[in-house]
MIVO-129047 format. One record per residue (C-alpha): x, y, z. Coordinates in steps of 0.2 Angstrom, whole numbers, plus 2048, in hexadecimal, padded with zeros to 3 digits. Layout:
REM MIVO-129047
XYZ ...
REM end
This chain:
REM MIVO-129047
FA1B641C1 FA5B721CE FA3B781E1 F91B7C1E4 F8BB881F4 F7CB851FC F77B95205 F6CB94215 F59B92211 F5FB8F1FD F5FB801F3 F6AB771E2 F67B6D1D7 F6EB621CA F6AB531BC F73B451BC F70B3C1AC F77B291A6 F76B22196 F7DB10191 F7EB05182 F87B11176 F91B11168 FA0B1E166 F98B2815B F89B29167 F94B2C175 F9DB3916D F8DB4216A F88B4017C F97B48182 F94B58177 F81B5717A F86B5918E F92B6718A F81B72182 F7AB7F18F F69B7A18A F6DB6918E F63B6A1A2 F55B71199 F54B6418D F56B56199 F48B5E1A3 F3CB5E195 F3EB4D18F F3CB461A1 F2BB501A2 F28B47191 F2CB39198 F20B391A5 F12B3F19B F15B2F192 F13B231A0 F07B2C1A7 EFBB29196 F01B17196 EFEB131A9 EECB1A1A5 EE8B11197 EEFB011A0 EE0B061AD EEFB0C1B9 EE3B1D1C0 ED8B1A1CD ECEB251DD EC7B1F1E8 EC7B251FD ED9B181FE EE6B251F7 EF4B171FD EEAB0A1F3 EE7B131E3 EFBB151E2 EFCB041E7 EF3B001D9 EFDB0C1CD F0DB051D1 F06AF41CD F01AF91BD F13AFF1BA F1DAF21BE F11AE71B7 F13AEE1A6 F27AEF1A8 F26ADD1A9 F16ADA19A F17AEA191 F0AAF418A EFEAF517C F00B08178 EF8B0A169 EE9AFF171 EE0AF3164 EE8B00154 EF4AF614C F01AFC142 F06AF4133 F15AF712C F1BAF113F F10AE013C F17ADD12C F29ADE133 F22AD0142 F1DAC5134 F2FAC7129 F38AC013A F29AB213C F26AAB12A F30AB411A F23AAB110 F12AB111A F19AC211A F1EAC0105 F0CAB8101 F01AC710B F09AD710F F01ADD0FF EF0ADB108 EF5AE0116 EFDAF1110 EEDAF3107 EE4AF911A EF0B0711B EFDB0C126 EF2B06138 EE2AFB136 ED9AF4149 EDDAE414F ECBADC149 ECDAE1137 EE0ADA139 ED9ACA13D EC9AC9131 ED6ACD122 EDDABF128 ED1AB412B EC9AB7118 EDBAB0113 ED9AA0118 EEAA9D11C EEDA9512B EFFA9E12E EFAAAE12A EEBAAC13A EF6AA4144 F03AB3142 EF8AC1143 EEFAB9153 F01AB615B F04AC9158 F07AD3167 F0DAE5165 F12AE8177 F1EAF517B F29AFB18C F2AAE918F F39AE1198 F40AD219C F45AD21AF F54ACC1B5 F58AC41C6 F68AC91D1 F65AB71DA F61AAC1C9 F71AAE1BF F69AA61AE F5CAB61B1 F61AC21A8 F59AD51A4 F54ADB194 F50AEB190 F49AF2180 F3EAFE17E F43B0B171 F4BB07160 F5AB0E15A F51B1B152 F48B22163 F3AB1C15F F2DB1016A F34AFE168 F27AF2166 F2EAE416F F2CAD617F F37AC9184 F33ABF193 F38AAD19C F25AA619A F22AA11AB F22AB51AD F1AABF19C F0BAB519C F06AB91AE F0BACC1AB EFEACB19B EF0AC21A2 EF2AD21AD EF3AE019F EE6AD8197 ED9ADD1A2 EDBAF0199 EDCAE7188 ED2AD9189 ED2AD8174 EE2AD0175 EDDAC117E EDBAB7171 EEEABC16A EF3AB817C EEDAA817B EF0AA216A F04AA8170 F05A9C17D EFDA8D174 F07A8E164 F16A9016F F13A7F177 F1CA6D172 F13A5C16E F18A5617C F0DA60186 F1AA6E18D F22A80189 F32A8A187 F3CA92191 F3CAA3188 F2EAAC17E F32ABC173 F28AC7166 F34ABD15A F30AAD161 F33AA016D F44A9A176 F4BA8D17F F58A8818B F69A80183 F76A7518B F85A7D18E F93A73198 F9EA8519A F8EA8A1A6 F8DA831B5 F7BA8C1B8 F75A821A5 F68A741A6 F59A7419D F47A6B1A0 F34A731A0 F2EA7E1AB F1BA771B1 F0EA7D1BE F0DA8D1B4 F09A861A3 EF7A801A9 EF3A8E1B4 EF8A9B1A8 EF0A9419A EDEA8F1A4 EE0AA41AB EE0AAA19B ED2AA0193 EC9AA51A3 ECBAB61A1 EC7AB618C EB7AAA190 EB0AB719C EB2AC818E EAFABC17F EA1AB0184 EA4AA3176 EB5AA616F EBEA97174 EB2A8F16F EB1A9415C EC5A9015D EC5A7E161 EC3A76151 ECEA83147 EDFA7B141 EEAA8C142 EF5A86152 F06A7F150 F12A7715D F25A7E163 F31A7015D F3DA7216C F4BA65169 F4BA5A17A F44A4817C F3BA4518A F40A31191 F33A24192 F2BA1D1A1 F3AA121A8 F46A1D1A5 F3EA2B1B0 F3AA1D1BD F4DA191BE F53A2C1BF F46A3B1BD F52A481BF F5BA421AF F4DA431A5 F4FA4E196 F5CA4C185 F60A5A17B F60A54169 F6CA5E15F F68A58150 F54A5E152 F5CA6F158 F68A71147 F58A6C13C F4FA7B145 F5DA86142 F5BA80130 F4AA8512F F4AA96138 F59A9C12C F4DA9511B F3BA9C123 F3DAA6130 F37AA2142 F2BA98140 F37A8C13E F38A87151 F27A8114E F25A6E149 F23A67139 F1DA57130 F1FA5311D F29A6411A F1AA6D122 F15A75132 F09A6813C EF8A7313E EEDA6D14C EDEA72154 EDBA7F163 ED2A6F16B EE1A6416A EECA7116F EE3A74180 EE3A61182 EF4A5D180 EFAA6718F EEEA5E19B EF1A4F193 F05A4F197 F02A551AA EF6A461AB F04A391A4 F0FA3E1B4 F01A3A1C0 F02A341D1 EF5A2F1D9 EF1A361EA F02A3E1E8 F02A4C1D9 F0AA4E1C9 F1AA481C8 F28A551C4 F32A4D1B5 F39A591AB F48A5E1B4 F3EA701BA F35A741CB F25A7E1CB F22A911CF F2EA901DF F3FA8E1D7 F46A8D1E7 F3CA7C1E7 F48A781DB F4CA661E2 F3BA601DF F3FA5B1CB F41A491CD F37A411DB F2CA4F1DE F19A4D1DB F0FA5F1DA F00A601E2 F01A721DE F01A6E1C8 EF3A611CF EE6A6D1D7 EE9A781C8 EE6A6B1BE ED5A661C4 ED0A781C0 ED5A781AF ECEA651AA EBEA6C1B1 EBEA7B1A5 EC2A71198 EB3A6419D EA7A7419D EADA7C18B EB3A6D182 EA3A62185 E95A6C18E E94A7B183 E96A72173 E8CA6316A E9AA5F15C EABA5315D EB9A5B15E EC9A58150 ED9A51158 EE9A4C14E EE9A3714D EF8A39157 EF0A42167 EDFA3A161 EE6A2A168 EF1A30178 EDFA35180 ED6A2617D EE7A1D183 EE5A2A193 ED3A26193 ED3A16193 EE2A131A3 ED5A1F1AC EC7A181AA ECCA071AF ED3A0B1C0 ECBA121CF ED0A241D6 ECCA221E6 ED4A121EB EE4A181DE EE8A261EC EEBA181FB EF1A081F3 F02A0A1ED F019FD1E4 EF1A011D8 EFBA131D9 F0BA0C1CF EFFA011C4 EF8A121BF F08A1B1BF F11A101B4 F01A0F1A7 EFFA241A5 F11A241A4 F14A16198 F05A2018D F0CA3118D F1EA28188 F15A2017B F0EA2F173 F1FA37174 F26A2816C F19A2715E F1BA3B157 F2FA3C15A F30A3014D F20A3B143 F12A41147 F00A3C140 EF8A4A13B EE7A43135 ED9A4C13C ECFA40146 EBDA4414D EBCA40161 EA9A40165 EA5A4B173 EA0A3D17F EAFA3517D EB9A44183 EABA4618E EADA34194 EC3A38196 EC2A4A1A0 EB5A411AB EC2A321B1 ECEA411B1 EC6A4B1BD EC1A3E1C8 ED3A371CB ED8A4A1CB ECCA4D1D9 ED0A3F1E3 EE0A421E5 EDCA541EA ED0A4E1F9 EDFA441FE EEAA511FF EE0A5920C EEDA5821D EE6A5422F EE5A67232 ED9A6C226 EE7A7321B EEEA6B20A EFDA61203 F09A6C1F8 F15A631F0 F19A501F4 F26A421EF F26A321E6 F32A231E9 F31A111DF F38A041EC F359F71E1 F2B9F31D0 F1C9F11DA F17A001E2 F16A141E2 F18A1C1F1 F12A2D1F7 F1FA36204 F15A4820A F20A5820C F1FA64217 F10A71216 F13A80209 F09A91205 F08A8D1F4 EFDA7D1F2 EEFA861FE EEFA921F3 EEFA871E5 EE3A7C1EC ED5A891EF ED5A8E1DC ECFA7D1DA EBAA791D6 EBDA691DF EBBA741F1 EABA7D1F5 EAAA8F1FC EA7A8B20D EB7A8020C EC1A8C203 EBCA9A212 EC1A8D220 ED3A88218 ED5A9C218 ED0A9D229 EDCA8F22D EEBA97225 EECAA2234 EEEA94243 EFCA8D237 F0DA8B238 F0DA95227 F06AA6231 F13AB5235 F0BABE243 F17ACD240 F12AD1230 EFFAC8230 F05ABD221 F0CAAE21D F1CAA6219 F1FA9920B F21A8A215 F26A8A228 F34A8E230 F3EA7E232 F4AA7C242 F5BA7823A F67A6D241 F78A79243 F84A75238 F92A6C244 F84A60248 F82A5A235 F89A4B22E F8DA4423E F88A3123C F7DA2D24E F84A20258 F76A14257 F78A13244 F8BA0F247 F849FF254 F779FB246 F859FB237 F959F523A F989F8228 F99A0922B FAAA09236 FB5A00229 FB1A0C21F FBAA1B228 FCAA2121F FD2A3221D FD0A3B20D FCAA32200 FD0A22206 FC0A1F211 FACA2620D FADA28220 FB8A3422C FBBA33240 FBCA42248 FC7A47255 FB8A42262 FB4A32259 FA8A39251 FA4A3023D F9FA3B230 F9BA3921D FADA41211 FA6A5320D FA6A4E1FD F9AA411FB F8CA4F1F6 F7EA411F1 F78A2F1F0 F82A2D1DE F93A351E5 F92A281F4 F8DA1A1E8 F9FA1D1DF FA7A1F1EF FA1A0D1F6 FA6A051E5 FB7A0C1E7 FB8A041F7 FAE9F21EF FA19F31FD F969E11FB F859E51F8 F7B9E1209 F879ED211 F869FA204 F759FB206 F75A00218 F80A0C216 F76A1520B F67A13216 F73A1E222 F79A29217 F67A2D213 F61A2D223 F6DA3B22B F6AA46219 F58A45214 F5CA4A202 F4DA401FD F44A4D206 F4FA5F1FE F45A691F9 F53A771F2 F59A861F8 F48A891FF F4EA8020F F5EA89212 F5CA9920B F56AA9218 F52AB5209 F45AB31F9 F3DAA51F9 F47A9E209 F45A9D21A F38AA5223 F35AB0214 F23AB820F F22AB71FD F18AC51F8 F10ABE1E7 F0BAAF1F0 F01AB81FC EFCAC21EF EF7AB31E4 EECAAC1F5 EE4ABC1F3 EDCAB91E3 ED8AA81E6 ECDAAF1F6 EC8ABE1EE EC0AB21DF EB9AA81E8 EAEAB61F4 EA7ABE1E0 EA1AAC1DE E98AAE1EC E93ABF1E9 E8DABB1DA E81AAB1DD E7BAB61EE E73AA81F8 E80AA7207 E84AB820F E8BAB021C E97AA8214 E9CAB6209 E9EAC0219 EACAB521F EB5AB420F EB5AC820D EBCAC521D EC9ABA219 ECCAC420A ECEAD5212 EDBACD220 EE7AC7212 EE3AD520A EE9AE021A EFAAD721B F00ADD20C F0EAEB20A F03AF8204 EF9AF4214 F06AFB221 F12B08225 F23B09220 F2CB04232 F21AF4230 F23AEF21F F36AF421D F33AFB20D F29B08204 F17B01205 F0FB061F4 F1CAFB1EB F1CAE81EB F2BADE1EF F2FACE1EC F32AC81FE F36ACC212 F41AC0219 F40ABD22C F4EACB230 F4BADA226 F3FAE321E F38AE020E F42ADE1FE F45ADD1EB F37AEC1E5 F2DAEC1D7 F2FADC1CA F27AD01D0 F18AC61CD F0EACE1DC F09ADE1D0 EFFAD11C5 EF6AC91D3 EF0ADB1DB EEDAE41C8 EE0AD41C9 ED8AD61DB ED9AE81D9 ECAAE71CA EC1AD91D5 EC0AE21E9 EBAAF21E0 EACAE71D9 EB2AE71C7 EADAD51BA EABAD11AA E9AAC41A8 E97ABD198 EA0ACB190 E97AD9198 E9EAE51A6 E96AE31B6 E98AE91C7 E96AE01D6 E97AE51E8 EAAAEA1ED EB2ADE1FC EBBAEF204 EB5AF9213 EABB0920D EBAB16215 EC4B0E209 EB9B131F8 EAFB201F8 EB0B311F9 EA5B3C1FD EA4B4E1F2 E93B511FB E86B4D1F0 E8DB3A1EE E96B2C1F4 EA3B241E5 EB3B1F1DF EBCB201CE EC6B151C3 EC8B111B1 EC3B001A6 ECAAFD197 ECFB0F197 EBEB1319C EB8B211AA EAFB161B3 EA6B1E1C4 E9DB141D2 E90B201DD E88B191EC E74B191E6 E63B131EE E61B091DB E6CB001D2 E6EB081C2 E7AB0C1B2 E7EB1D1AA E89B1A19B E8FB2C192 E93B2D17F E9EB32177 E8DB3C16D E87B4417D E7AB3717D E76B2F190 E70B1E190 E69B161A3 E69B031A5 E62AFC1B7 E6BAEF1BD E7CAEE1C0 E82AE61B0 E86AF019E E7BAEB18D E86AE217F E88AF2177 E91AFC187 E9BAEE189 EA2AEC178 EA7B01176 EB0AFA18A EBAAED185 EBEAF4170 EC6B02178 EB9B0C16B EB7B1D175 EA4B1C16F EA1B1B181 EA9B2C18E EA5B2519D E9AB1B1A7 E90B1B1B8 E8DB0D1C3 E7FB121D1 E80B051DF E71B011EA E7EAF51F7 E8FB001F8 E97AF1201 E96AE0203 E98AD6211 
REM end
């Protein structure tokens, strides 16, 4: 501390360091460390050591790129940053440390880790992930494979926190109490799993660990939990002191994660998946709530959900004696093993139970969707949204579970029998004709419903392990009637303006029908919609076009807004009870009191208004029976009530909030997310090469969203500084919230695709980049290219009169390839991380497409 002179045309500095989370002893050393006249030299050091070190780790995440865009490439940086702070990185690559493995399997399984550390010690102190896994494999023990492909030695990870989410909470660790690199992650799954699917681009190896997480995470039922850590999985408990506690499963995530992910491992590892499905090494989370039968969700869906205390202490019973694995479910005293098949069915499976026709999937489980802010939707809202992605996924499933194979496929007895239940309600009614008649739509309602309950009844009271063989056709026969209701219900949520249906809501007048209530349009189920196989190319172009003559367009920043922007009543003209309802209900004036004596009030102008605190349909049901209202009347004031509130209709905070994911707010990783869906779409087209035409408008398309991102304008028009991404920009202020947010993952993702980047059948191609050419090249006056890494590979792109391919090794030897696509052998030193190869050379004849 002290004065400090500045002369004229001089300059001072100083360091300013914080450090938290200390003991007294620590603390006490700090304070003496500070005192040290070395100390500034020292703290200058380590942050040059510190930047080394993230330098080397945004490299090998693929972070470094050149091209003629210098705003771009740091775009493009600082999305690989953020995106790891949320993920981590893998920063030892595919080199797997043992002693660190050995100390993941002590916390999963006591006795996996007893019966084969010895043979895993025996590799020395670091072995590569494929040997890791062979070892295992030659075992034979299920466990051991299952927790060896579940290992994930991620570092610099964090969970983020939320300042507007209260239950979000950050944490941070990185470095263990040694100084040493942590290896650690932690994440609310709707979040990790996105980040990874990201990072995994750069390590593609790990795929099928990523995978194999996030199925042996998921519960009989068909869902996941809340929480997922490298020491297991995590779920939301009741806690009646916490008036933010509730608990339920989270759901449009859990498909669309999962079908991403096998995307992205089908396209390196052409056949994996497929030499999984009939291996019995998956497992299911036990997370203790009880999902309630059919009736019971028809009478109250937001009340769906029981915590079962006694299931929860036997869990805790079984993680003190095992470790844990035992939050994973057991039968007869021993984990339930099922097959990767079954697991990928069960999913699809329970979204197909809370079917509606023409209407979506029905959101039961006391959890919205992506948009939290939609958070009113659990109970009577349908998701088109889960639906479109949904279609995608059945689809895939239809393509690698009965085209590409010619055996059955093993199911437990238990699930064995819920798809031919499934099968059988879907076969026996007709899609089309479901989507308009409300009554075929509640027969069919009540009979997926009423089968899913059953399968939940049938393995809460045990589940039927037996292996049972379900010939191909059969399952070919049940993803068929699958997709065909699926697909019905997507052409019917095609709106009169050429755009689609987001989210929708159910109501059950009667036992008789079903009835489908639309909502108002929303960004996320056209972007939803258009990752869907059910639209074609031209009508994914035209939707894109059409976004732009919505009501969803923001002329100011040339991007859209999450749903319109609604005119709202002002508040003094709410809860005023119009005069005509007053003339239609007489009921309703001997119901005026003051207080509590009456449900209704009289202002000073005569005015009736609902008591403040009648908040909802049950708080005036109570209020009318302490009154004795008869039932004829009662029922008309209701209908008022209703009337003048819409709360059938709320939504959540989304329609009443003017920040995040409120009012008139552009959320970014939407956008960002409507990005990729266009940008995949135009390499499709690309890639078959028989309609230029249309691939000129959908580069077209693709380059205008593309434009009205941050990174796309100048600071005065973004608010902000553009090379970060931010989570949102409201109507009245610049953007807001930097860096954690999903957009990083989106772009990490589109940035790999508009250079020209894709994997095909697990060879590295290039394709035609969808950017203008003064955005790539540079010229150093011999040749036209740009620069970037894959897989920690230099990888350069020249302009060329042929199309050719100049790989380097790491010998001196110089191999050519014509074409545009790498040998087997190329691609295998790419994506193992081997260094056999030092760089590689893509000449292009066609620089640009479009």
């Amino acid at each position: 501390r002290g004065r400090v002179s500045v002369p004229a045309d001089g300059s001072a500095d100083w360091v300013m360091v914080a450090d938290v989370g200390l003991g007294h002893a620590a603390l006490h050393d700090r304070v003496a460390a500070a005192a040290d006249p070395s100390v500034r030299d020292r703290v200058v050091a380590d942050i040059v050591r510190g930047r080394d070190h993230l330098a080397r780790l945004l490299a090998a995440a693929d972070g470094v790129q050149r091209t003629a865009d210098e705003v771009a490439d740091a775009h493009h940086l600082s999305n690989v940053l953020f995106n790891s702070m949320r993920g981590g990185i893998l920063a030892d690559g595919y080199d797997l440390e043992i002693h660190d493995l050995l100390a993941f399997l002590r916390v999963r399984n006591r006795r996996i880790h007893d019966a084969h550390a010895h043979r895993l010690k025996d590799l020395g102190p670091r072995a590569p992930l494929a040997t890791v896994r062979g070892v295992a494999e030659e075992t034979g023990d299920p466990d051991l494979i299952r927790l060896v492909l579940e290992y994930l030695p991620l570092s610099f990870s964090r969970r983020h926190g939320d300042p507007s989410r209260p239950w979000n909470r950050f944490s941070i660790r990185v470095t263990a109490q040694d100084g040493s690199e942590l290896r650690y992650h932690e994440g609310n799954w709707r979040d990790i799993f996105q980040n990874w699917e990201a990072l995994l681009r750069s390590y593609p190896r790990f795929l099928p660990n990523v995978v194999a997480t996030f199925v042996n995470a998921s519960t009989v039922d068909g869902y996941n939990p809340y929480r997922i850590t490298r020491d297991g999985i995590d779920w939301e408990v009741p806690d009646p002191d916490d008036p933010w506690s509730n608990i339920g499963y989270w759901g449009d995530h859990q498909i669309v994660y999962l079908l991403r992910l096998l995307e992205a491992w089908d396209e390196v590892e052409p056949g994996g998946l497929e030499a999984w499905f009939d291996k019995a090494w998956f497992t299911y989370a036990d997370v203790p709530y009880r999902l309630a039968d059919h009736a019971s969700m028809l009478a109250d869906p937001r009340d769906t959900i029981t915590y079962d205390a006694a299931r929860a202490a036997a869990v805790d019973e079984r993680i003190a004696a095992i470790g844990a694995d035992g939050r994973l479910v057991v039968a007869g005293g021993e984990l339930v093993r099922v097959t990767f098949a079954e697991k990928l069915l069960v999913p699809a499976l329970a979204k197909l139970s809370a079917y509606v026709a023409g209407g979506g999937i029905w959101l039961t489980t006391q959890r919205p969707e992506w948009n939290d802010a939609n958070n009113a939707l659990a109970g009577w809202g349908l998701s088109m949204v889960t639906l479109y992605q949904l279609e995608r996924y059945l689809a895939f499933l239809m393509r690698h579970l009965v085209e590409n194979r010619q055996e059955a496929v093993t199911l437990s007895g238990s699930v064995a029998r819920w798809l031919d239940a499934m099968g059988r309600v879907l076969a026996n009614h007709d899609p089309e004709v479901a989507t308009t008649d409300p009554a075929l739509r509640r027969v069919l309602l009540d009979a997926l419903g009423t089968a899913g309950a059953d399968y939940r009844a049938t393995v809460e009271e045990g589940f039927d392990v037996a292996g049972v063989k379900v010939d191909r056709h059969r399952l070919a026969e049940v993803l068929s009637s699958a997709l065909a209701h699926i697909r019905a219900t997507v052409r019917a949520g095609r709106r009169g303006d050429g755009l689609y249906h987001a989210y929708n809501l159910l109501s059950v007048p009667d036992g008789e029908v079903a009835e489908v209530h639309h909502l108002p349009l929303m960004l996320e189920g056209q972007v939803a919609v258009l990752g869907a196989t059910a639209l074609t190319d031209d009508e994914v172009a035209e939707l894109v076009e059409k976004l732009y003559d919505s009501e969803l367009y923001r002329r100011d920043q040339d991007s859209f807004v999450l749903y319109p922007v609604p005119e709202l009543e002002p508040f003094l003209d709410r809860n005023r009870v119009p005069d005509e309802l007053v003339a239609r209900i007489p009921a309703l004036d001997v119901l005026v009191g003051t207080g509590r004596a009456g449900v209704l009030e009289r202002d000073g102008d005569g005015g009736l208004h609902f008591r403040a605190d009648l908040v909802n349909a049950a708080a005036l049901e109570r209020a009318l029976d302490e009154v004795g209202m008869r039932a004829i009347d009662r029922a008309a004031v209701q209908e008022a009530y209703e009337t003048m509130f819409q709360h059938h209709a709320f939504t959540g905070r989304s329609g009443g909030m003017h920040g995040y994911e409120g009012i008139g707010s552009i959320y970014w990783h939407m956008v960002a997310k409507l990005l990729l869906a266009v940008q995949e779409r135009a390499m499709e087209v690309e890639l078959a090469g028989d309609d230029p035409a249309l691939l000129k408008r959908l580069i077209t398309v693709y380059r205008r969203v593309r434009d009205g991102l941050g990174f796309r304008k100048d600071p005065a028009e973004f608010g902000a500084f553009p090379t970060d991404c931010y989570s949102h920009t409201p109507a009245h202020a610049g953007a807001q919230q930097p860096g954690m947010t999903g957009q990083v993952k989106e772009e990490v993702l589109t940035r790999g695709g508009e250079l020209g980047l894709r994997f095909m059948d697990g060879r590295l191609a290039w394709g035609s980049p969808l950017l203008p050419a003064e955005e790539l090249w540079l010229d150093d006056g011999a040749t036209s290219a740009f620069q970037v890494t894959v897989c920690g590979t230099p990888v350069r792109i020249e302009r060329a009169d042929t199309d050719e391919i100049e790989v380097h090794a790491t010998d001196g030897a110089v191999q050519v390839i014509p074409g545009r696509v790498t040998d087997d052998g190329t691609a295998a030193a790419v994506l193992d991380r081997t260094g056999a190869v030092t760089g590689i050379t893509f000449r292009l004849a066609v620089a640009v497409a479009g």
